[in-house]
C-alpha positions as CSV (number, residue, x, y, z in Angstrom):
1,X,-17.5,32.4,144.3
2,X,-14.6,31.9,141.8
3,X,-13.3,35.0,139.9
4,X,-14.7,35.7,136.8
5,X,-11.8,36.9,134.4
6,X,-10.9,35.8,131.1
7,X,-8.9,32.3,131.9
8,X,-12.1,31.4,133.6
9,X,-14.3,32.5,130.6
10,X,-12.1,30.4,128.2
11,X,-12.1,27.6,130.8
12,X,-15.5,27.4,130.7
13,X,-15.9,27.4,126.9
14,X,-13.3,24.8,126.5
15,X,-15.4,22.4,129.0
16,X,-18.9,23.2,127.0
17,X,-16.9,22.3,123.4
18,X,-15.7,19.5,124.5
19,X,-18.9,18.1,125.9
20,X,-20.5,18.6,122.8
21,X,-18.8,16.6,121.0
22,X,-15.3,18.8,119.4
23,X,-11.5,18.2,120.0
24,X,-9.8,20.3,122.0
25,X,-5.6,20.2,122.0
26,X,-3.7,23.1,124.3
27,X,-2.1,25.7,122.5
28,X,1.5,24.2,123.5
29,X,1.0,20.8,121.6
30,X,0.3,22.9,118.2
31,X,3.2,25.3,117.6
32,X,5.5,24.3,114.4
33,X,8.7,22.2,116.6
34,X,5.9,19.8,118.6
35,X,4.7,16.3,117.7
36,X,1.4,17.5,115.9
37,X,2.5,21.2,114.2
38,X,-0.3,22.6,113.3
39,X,0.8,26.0,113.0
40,X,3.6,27.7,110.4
41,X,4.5,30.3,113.6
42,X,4.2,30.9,116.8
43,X,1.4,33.3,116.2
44,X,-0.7,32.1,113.1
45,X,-3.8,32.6,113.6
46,X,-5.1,30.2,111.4
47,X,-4.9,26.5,111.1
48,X,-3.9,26.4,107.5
49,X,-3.9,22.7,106.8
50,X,-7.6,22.7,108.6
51,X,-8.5,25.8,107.0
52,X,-7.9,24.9,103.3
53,X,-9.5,20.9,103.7
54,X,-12.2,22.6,105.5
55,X,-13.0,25.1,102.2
56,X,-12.5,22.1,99.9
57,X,-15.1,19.8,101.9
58,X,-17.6,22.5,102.3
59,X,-16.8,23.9,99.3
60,X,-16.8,21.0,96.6
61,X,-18.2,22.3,93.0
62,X,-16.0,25.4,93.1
63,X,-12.7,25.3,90.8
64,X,-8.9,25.1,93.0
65,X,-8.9,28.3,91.8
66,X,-11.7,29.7,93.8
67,X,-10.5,28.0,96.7
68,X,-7.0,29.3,96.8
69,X,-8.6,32.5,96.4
70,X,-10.4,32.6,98.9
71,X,-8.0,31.3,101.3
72,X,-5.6,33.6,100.2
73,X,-8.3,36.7,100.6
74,X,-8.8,35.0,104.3
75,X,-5.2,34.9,105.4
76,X,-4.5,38.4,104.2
77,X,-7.6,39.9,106.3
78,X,-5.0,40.6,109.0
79,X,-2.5,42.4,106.6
């Protein structure tokens, strides 16, 4: 029986996402210098660009300033 550690876990998780239907891309092809940056650094948690359409799609009656609020508020949860 295969070990079960974390890489496995994750493995795993990946494989059900993606047969239900969602994009997956490896960490490597999203850091700021590759062809589809994604991320400001190396360690950003948060997909900004994805992020802030996904407030504004989900989101569509509330002012841009209740938006950038709130996605402000969100990216300072860490701070």
């Amino acid at each position: 029986m295969p070990a079960l550690n974390e890489d496995a876990i994750e493995q795993n998780l990946i494989e059900l996402l993606i047969n239900q239907g969602y994009h997956y891309f490896h960490r490597s092809s999203l850091v700021p210098n590759s062809d589809n940056p994604q991320r400001v650094e190396l360690d950003s948690v948060v997909l900004e660009n994805h992020f802030k359409s996904s407030l504004e799609k989900l989101n569509p009656d509330l002012p841009d300033t209740a938006l950038m609020e709130t996605y402000q508020q969100v990216l300072s949860l860490g701070s």
